[in-house]
N, C-alpha and C positions, 0 to 999 in steps of 0.2 A: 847403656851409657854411651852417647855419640857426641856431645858437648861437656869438656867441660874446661872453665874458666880459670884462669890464674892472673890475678894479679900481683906484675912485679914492678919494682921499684931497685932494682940493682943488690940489693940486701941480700946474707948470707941466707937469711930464711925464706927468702923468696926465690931461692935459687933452689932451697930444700924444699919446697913445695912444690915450684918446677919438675923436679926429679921423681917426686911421690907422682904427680900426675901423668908423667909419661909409663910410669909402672903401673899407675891402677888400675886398666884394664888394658893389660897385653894381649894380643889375640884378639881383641873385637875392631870391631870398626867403629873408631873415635875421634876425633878432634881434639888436642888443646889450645887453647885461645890464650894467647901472653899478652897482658893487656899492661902498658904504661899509661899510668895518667897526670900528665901536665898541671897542675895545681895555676889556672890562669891568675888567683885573684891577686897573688902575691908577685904577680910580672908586671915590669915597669913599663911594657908596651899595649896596654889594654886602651889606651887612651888613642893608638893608630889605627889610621883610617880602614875598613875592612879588606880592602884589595892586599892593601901592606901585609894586614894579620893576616890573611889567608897564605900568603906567601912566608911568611915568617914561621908561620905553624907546618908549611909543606917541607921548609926547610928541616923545622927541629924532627920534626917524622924520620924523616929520614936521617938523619943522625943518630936518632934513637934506636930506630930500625937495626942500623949497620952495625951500632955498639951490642945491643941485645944479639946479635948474631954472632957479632967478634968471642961474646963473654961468657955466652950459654948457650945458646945450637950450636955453633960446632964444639962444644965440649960435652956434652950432655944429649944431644939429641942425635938418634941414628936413623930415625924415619922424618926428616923435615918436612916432606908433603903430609903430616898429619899434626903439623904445630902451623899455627898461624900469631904472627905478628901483630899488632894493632897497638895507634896511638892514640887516644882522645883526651879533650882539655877541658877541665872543672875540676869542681870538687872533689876529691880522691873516693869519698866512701858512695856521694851518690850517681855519680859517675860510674863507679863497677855497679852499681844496682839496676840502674838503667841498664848498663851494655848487657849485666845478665838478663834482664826482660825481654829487651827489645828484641835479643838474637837467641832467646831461647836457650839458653843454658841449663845442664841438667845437674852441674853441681859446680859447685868454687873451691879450690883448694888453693889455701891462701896462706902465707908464711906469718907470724908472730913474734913480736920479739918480747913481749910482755912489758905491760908499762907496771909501774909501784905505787902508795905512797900519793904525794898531792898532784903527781900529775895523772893516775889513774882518776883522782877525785875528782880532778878537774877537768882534764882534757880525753882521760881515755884513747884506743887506739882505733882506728878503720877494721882493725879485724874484728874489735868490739859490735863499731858501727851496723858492721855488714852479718854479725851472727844474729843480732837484736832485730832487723830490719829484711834480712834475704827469704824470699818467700819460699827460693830451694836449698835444700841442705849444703852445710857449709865442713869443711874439716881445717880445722886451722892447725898448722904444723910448726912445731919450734925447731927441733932437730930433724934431721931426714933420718928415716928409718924405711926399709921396703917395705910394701903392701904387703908381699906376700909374708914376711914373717908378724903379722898381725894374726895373732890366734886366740888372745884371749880381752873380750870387748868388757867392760864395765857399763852396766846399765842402770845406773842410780835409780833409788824411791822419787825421787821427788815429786811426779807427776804419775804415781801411781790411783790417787786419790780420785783422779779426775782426767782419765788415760786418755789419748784420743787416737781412734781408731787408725786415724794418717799416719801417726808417730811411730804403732805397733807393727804395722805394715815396713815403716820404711828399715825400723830397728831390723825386722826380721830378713828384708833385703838387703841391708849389709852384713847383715849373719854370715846370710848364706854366700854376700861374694864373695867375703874373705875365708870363707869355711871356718868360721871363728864358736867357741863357746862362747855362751854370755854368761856374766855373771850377772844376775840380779840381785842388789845388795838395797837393804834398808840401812838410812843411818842414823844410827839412832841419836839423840842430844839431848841436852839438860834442859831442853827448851822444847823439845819435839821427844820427850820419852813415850817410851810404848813398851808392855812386858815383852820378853822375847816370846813365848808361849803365841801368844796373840798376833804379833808381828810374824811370826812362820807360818799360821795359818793362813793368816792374808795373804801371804806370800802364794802360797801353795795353789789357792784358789785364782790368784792374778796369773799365776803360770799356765795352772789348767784352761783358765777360761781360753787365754788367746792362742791355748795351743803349742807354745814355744818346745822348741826342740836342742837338744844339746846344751841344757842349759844347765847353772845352778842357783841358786838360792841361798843368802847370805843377810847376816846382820852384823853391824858394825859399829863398834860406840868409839865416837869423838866428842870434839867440841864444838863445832857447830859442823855443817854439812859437807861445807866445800872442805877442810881439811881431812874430814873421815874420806868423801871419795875419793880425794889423794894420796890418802894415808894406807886406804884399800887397796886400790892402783897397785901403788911400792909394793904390799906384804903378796901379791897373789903373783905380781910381773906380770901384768897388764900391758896389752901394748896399746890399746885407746878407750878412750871415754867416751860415751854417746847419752846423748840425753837432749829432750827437747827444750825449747822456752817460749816462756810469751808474747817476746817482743815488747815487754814493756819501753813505754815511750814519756816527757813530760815529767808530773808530778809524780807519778806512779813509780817511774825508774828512778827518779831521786831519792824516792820514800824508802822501797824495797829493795834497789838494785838487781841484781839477775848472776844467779848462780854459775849461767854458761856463758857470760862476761868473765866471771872472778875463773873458771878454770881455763880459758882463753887465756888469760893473763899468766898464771900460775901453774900449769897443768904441766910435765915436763914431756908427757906423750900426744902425741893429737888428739882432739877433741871435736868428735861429731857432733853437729848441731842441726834442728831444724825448730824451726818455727811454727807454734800450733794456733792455727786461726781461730778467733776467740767462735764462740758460738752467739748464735744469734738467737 
């Protein structure tokens, strides 16, 4: 892990992601990147001439610059030559998608404050944005909690049906960096029922094939998905959730929505995410 992103916005939780990222790989050699992003479309100087804007945009930089310094390096950071500063001006969610391409990021950890209710329906959050959309794993954090007392990871069914080989992989490499158990949990619904009998085998066989280690094997009846993995979470003391998604986009996200949306919003522990490239 040598890059990894955070976007902040001055917010308590982005301050708590801040802190997750300067702990998540102690000892190695790493980067965190603290990215502000100027939202230009709602600034009443879009309409100046470009010399003006570049000079006005030098200015806010550095203002934001000195503030992010004043309010969180020197409070939170003790190795400053391995955080970097950055400002850029757009869109907030595709503006971090970009910054993470362009310069190579190997992960985002991004603060959350959960949205509810019609403005989730409607407008959703950036952390949304960027778990649905980021082509690298994303961990989105509500509360700060240290990496290292992460020991027990929640590995939801959901995309057991139809695993993909990237996902197993990446699962198995945050396994191991947090030295964490997984739970592998089915859950079960009035909508999605399955005998337990039948559902442990599956189980049993999905464990063996990819090899997993340190792990267990769980079924869970709720009401529908996202509250069993929550509900799971709470009964075991989970310290985070990982699971991947499709990135649905359009009609499809309006139809279906996305599970690792609703526990972004919801979830009161962090929540790994990565994105599985559709197959061709």
């Amino acid at each position: 892990m040598t890059n990894i992103l955070v976007p902040y916005d001055f917010s308590d939780q982005a301050a708590n992601a801040f802190r997750f990222a300067l702990q998540y790989d102690e000892g190695q050699k790493r980067t965190v990147h603290l990215l502000h992003v100027v939202e230009m479309m709602s600034r009443p100087f879009l309409n100046l001439e470009e010399e003006v804007l570049d000079d006005l945009k030098s200015e806010v930089e550095k203002k934001i610059i000195t503030r992010v310094s004043e309010e969180i390096l020197n409070k939170f950071s003790l190795e400053r030559n391995h955080v970097k500063v950055q400002v850029a001006f757009g869109h907030t969610a595709q503006t971090i998608l970009k910054f993470a391409d362009s310069d190579k990021m190997d992960l985002i950890i991004m603060g959350t404050r959960g949205v509810t209710g019609m403005r989730e329906l409607l407008v959703g959050s950036n952390t949304e944005k960027i778990t649905r959309a980021s082509a690298i794993p994303v961990i989105a954090v509500k509360n700060y909690v240290k990496p290292e007392r992460i020991k027990n990871i929640v590995f939801p069914n959901t995309l057991l049906s139809d695993a993909d080989e990237n996902l197993i992989m990446k699962i198995k490499a945050l396994q191991h960096h947090f030295g964490a158990t997984l739970h592998i949990v089915w859950i079960n619904t009035p909508t999605n029922f399955q005998r337990d009998v039948v559902t442990r085998e599956e189980l049993k066989r999905f464990s063996k094939w990819y090899m997993f280690k340190d792990y267990t094997i769980n079924i869970y009846n709720d009401t529908d998905e996202e509250a069993g993995m929550i509900n799971f979470a709470h009964m075991i003391n989970a310290d985070m959730i990982a699971l991947g998604t499709h990135g649905r986009k359009g009609l499809a996200h309006v139809l279906n929505g996305s599970l690792a949306e609703d526990l972004v919003n919801h979830a009161d522990v962090p929540v790994w995410t990565y994105t599985i490239k559709e197959k061709e």
